[in-house]
C-alpha positions in Angstrom: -24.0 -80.2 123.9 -25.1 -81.5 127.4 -28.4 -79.7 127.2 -29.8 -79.2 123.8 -31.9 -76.5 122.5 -35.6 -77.6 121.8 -36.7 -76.5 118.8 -40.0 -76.2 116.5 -40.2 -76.5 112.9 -42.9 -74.7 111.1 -43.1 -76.1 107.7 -42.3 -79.4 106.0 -42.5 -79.5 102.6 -40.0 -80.9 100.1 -37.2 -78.0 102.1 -38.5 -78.5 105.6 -38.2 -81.9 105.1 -34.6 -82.0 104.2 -34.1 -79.6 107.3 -35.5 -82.4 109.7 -33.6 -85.0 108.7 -30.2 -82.3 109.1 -31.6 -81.7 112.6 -32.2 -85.3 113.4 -28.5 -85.9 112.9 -27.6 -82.3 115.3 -26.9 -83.3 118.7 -26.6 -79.5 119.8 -30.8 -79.7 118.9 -33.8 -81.6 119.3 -36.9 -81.2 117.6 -39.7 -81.3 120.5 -42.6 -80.5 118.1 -43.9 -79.7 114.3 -46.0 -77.8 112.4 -47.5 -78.1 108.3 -51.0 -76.6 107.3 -51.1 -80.4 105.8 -52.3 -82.1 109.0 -51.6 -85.6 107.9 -48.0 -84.7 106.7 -47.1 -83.4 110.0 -48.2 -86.1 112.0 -46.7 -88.5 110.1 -43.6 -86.8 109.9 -44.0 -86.2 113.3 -44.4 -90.0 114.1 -41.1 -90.4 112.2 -39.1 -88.2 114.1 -40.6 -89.1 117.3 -41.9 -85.7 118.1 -45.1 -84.5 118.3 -47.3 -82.8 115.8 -49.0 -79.3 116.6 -52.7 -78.1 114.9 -51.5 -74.5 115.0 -48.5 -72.4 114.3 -50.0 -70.7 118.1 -49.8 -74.4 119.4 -45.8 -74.4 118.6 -45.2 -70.8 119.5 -46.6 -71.5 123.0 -45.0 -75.0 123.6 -43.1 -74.8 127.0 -40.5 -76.9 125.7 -40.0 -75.2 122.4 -37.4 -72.7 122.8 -36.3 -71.5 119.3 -39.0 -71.5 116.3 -37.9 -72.9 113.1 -39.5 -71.3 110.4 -39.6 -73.1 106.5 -42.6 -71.3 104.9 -43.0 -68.8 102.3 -41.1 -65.6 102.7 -44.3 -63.2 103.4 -45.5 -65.4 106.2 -41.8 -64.7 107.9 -42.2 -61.5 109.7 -45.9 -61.8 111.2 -44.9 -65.7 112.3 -41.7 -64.0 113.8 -43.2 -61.1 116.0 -45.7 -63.4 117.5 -43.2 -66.4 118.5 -40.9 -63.3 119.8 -44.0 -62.4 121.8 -44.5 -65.7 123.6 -41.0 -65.6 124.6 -39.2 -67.2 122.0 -35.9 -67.2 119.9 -35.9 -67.3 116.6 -34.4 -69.4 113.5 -35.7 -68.3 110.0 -35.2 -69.1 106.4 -34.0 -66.5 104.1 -35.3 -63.9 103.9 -36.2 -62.4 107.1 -39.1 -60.5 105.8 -40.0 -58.5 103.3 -40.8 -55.2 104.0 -38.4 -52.6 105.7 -41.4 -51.8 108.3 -41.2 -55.7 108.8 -37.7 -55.6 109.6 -38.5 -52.3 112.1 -41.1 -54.2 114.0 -38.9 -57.0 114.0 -35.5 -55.6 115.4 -37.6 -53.5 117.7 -39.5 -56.6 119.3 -36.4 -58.9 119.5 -34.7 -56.0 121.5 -37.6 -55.3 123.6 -37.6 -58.7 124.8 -34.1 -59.9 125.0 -34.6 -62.6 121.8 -32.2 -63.6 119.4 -33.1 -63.9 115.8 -31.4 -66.3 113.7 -31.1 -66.2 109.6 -29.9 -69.9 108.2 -27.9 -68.1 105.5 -26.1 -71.4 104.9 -23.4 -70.1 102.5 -22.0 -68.6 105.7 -20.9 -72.6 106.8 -20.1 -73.5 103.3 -16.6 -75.2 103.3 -15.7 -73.6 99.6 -16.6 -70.3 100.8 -14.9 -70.6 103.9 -11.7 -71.3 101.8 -12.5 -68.7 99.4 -12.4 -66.2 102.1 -9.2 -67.3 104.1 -7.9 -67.1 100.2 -9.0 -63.8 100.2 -8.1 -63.1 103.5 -4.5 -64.3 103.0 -3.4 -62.0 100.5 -1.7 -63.8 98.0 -3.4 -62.6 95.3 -3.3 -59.0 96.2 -6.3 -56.8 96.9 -10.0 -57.7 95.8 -10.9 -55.7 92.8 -14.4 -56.9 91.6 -17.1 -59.4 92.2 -19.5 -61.2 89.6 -22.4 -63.2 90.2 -23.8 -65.1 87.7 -26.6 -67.5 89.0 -28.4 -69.5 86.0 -30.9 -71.5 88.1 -33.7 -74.1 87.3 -37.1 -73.3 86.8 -38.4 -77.2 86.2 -40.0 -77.3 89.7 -41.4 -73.4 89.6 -45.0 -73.6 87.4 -46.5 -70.4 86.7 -48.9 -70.8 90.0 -45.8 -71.5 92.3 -45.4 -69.1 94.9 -42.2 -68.2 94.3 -43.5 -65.8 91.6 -45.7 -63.9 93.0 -43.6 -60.8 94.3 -46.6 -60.5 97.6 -45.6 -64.4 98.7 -41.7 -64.1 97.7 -40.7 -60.1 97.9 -39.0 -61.6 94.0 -35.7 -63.0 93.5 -33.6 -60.7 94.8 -35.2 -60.7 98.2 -35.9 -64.6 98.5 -33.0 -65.7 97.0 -30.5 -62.6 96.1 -29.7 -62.4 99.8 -27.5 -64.9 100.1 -24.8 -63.8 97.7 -25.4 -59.9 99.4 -24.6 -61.3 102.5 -21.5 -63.2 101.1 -20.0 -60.2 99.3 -20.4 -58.4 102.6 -18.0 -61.2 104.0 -16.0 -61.2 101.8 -14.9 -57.5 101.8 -16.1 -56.7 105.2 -18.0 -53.6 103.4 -21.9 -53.2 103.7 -23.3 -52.8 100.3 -24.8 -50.1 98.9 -26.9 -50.2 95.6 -26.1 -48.9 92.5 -28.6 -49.9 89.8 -31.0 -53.6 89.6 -32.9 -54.2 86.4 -35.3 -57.0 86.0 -36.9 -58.9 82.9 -40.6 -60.4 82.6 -41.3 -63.1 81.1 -44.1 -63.3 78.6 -46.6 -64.2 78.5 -46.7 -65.1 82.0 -46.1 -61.8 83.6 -43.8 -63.6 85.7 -40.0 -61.5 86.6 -37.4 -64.4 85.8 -34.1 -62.4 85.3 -33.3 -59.6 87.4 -29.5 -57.5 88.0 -27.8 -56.0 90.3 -25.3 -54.0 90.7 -23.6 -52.6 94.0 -20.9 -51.1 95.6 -18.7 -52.9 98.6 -16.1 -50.3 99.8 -14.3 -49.6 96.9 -14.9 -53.2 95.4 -18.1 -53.2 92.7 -20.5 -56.1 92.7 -22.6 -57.8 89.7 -25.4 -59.9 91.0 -27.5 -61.6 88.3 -29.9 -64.3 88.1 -32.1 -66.2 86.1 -34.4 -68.3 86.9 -35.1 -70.0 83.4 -33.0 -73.0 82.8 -33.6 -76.7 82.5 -31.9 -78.4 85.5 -29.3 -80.7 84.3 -27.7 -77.7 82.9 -28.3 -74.8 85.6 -24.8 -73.2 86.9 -23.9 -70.6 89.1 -20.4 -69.1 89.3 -19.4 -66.6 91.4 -15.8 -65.1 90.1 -13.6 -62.9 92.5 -11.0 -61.2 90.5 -8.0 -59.8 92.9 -4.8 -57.8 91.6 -3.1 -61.0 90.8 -5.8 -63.4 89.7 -9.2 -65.0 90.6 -11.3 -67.6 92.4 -14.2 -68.8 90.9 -16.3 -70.3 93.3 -18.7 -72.7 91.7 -22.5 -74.2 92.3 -24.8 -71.8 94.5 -24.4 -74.7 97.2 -20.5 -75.1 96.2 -18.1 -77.8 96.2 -15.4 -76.9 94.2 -13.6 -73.9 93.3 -10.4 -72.7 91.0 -7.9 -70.6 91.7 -6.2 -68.8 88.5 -3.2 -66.7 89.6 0.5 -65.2 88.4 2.5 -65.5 91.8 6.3 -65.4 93.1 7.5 -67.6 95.2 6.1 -66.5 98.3 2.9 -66.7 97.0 3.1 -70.3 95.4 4.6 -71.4 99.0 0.9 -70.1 100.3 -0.7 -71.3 98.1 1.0 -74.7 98.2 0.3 -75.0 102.2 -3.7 -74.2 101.7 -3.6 -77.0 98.8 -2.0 -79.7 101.1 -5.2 -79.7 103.8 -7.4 -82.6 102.9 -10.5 -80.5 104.7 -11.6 -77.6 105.7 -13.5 -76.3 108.8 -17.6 -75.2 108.6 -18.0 -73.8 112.1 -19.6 -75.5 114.7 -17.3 -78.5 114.9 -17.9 -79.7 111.2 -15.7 -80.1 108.2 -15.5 -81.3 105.1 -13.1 -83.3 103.4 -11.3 -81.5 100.4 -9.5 -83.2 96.9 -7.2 -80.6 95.7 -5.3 -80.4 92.4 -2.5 -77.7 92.1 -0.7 -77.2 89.0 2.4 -74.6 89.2 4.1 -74.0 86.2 7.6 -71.3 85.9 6.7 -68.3 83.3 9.4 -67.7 80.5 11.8 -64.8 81.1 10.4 -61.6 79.8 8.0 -59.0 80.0 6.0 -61.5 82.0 8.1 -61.8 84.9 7.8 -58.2 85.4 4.8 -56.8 86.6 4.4 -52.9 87.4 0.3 -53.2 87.2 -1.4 -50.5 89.6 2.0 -49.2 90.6 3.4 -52.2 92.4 6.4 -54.1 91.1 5.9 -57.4 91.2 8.5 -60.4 90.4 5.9 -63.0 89.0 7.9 -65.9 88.8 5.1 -68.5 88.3 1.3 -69.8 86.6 -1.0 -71.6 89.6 -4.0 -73.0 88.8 -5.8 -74.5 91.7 -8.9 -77.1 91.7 -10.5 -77.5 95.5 -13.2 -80.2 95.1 -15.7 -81.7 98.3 -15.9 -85.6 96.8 -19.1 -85.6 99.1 -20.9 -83.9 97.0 -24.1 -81.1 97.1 -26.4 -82.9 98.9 -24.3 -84.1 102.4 -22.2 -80.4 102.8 -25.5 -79.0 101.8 -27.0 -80.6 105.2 -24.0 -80.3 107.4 -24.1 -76.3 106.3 -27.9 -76.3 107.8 -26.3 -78.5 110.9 -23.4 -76.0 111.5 -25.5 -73.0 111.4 -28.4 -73.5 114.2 -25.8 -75.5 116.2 -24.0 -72.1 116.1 -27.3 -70.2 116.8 -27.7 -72.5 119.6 -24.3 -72.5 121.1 -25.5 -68.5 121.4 -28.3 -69.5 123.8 -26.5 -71.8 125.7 -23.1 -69.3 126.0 -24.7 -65.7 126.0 -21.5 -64.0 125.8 -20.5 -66.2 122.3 -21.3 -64.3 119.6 -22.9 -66.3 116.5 -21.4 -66.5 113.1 -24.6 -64.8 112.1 -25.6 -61.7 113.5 -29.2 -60.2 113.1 -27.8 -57.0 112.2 -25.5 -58.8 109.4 -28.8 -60.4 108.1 -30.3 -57.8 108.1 -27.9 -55.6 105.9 -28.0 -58.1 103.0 -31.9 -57.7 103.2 -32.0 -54.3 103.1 -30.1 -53.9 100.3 -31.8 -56.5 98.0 -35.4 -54.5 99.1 -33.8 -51.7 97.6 -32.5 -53.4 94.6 -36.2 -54.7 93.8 -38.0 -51.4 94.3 -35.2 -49.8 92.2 -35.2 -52.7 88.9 -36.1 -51.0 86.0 -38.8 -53.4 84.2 -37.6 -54.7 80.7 
């Protein structure tokens, strides 16, 4: 991009720390100034990046140069940071979630509106390359229709003490709400439904008080969703699958930042052609310009004659002629897609401000769906 979009970041701990280093390395960007309640941190990272280091959040918010705020602080100080960059003329980029109150996301919508804005959410499983797959998959319809969707998210709680902030549901609006959102958002993309809750249920963990497990369930369309999560694990063995099961097998995508996902399916031979052609890319795209590269392993093996090869499930008559698994691996691992997912997203948001008729992967509206629905599924958790 010829003219880069200046940007402010508001908040550089260990996560805002990681995102300057992705934006240092985003042509479409520059980072013109910084913000930390830690003085010292800011200006050193500051003096780093060769930027400049801001006393106030107000300081950044009125910087002539700064057109789009960054924000990387706790969820509850979203919404009020928000409305005030929005009125000193300014664009918005904001970590998950939004806000967390449904008169938050009123005020918010109304504002942005009002004065012509755009509001950005970094929901970075959006630019994930396994997910992109995972949806032309989907979208390809070899394996038939989408039937069901299971989350299961068994997450780390080594770097969350009792005191973090994360627990306390007035700093984080709980798990669903700080982190639930981005698997909302992703079942919404990948039925192209908005979701609608059914039932949540949440655990607390004695005797800290703390809510660790919660559950979720909701309705895409006519596809049902399982969301749970847990945030009690030690980290070397924390896992997160997310299985997709369609009329003729599943995709389990794999890691809550993914890079690698199986395909388990019973297929003729137009399908194991499909199937076949997606398995011969060696990458995929992220948006923006990025990809990723891809190591694929397909094994295809021909089913016996018998009942097997004839399938009359859900009153279709299928000739399944063949067994395909399917292993889709990124050999660059979490850490480097992880970054290039924050890259492709605000270069997206910013190709938005620089082409006002292109619309960004990421819509406020869309963001905003997924964040309504996980407010609901918090106020509604019965408390085991």
């Amino acid at each position: 991009m010829n003219n880069p979009v200046g940007i402010g970041v508001v908040g550089l701990g260990g996560f805002g720390q990681f995102v300057m280093a992705a934006f240092a390395d985003t042509p479409e960007i520059r980072v013109v100034a910084v913000h930390d309640r830690d003085g010292e941190r800011a200006r050193s990272i500051a003096a780093h990046y060769g930027t400049i280091a801001c006393d106030s959040y107000a300081e950044v918010a009125a910087h002539p140069d700064v057109e789009v705020v960054y924000l990387a602080t706790p969820p509850a100080l979203h919404a009020p940071a928000v409305l005030e960059a929005l009125s000193n003329g300014k664009h918005l980029f904001v970590e998950k979630p939004l806000a967390t109150s449904h008169e938050e996301i009123a005020a918010i919508k109304a504002l942005a509106a009002e004065k012509g804005l755009r509001v950005g959410i970094d929901y970075v499983l959006r630019f994930n390359p396994i997910y992109r797959l995972a949806l032309e998959l989907g979208r390809s319809g070899v394996l038939g229709n989408l039937r069901h969707m299971s989350l299961e998210n068994d997450a780390s709680d080594d770097t969350l003490p009792p005191g973090h902030w994360f627990w306390d549901p007035a700093l984080s609006g709980t798990i669903l709400v700080e982190h639930g959102v981005h698997f909302f958002d992703m079942a919404a993309q990948l039925t192209g439904a908005t979701g609608e809750h059914e039932y949540s249920q949440a655990w607390v963990r004695q005797p800290h008080g703390v809510i660790d497990r919660v559950l979720a369930v909701a309705r895409y369309g006519h596809v049902p969703a399982t969301f749970y999560h847990a945030f009690d694990k030690p980290g070397p063995i924390e896992r997160t699958e997310f299985r997709l099961a369609y009329d003729a097998g599943y995709i389990t995508v794999q890691g809550w930042m993914p890079v690698a996902l199986e395909v388990e399916a019973l297929l003729d031979e137009a399908g194991v052609a499909t199937l076949e052609y997606l398995a011969a890319r060696t990458e995929q795209g992220m948006g923006a310009g990025r990809t990723a590269d891809l190591r694929t392993a397909l094994d295809v093996a021909k089913l016996d004659e018998g009942p097997l090869r004839e399938s009359g499930g859900r009153e279709t008559d299928r000739k399944l002629t063949q067994r395909v698994r399917l292993r889709v691996e990124c050999p660059e691992g979490k850490q480097a897609i992880y970054a290039r997912t924050i890259q492709a997203g605000v270069a997206d948001f910013a190709r938005g401000l620089r082409e006002p008729g292109y619309q960004p992967e990421v819509t406020l509206d869309q963001a905003i769906s997924s964040l309504r629905l996980a407010l609901v599924a918090t106020a509604g958790a019965e408390l085991r």
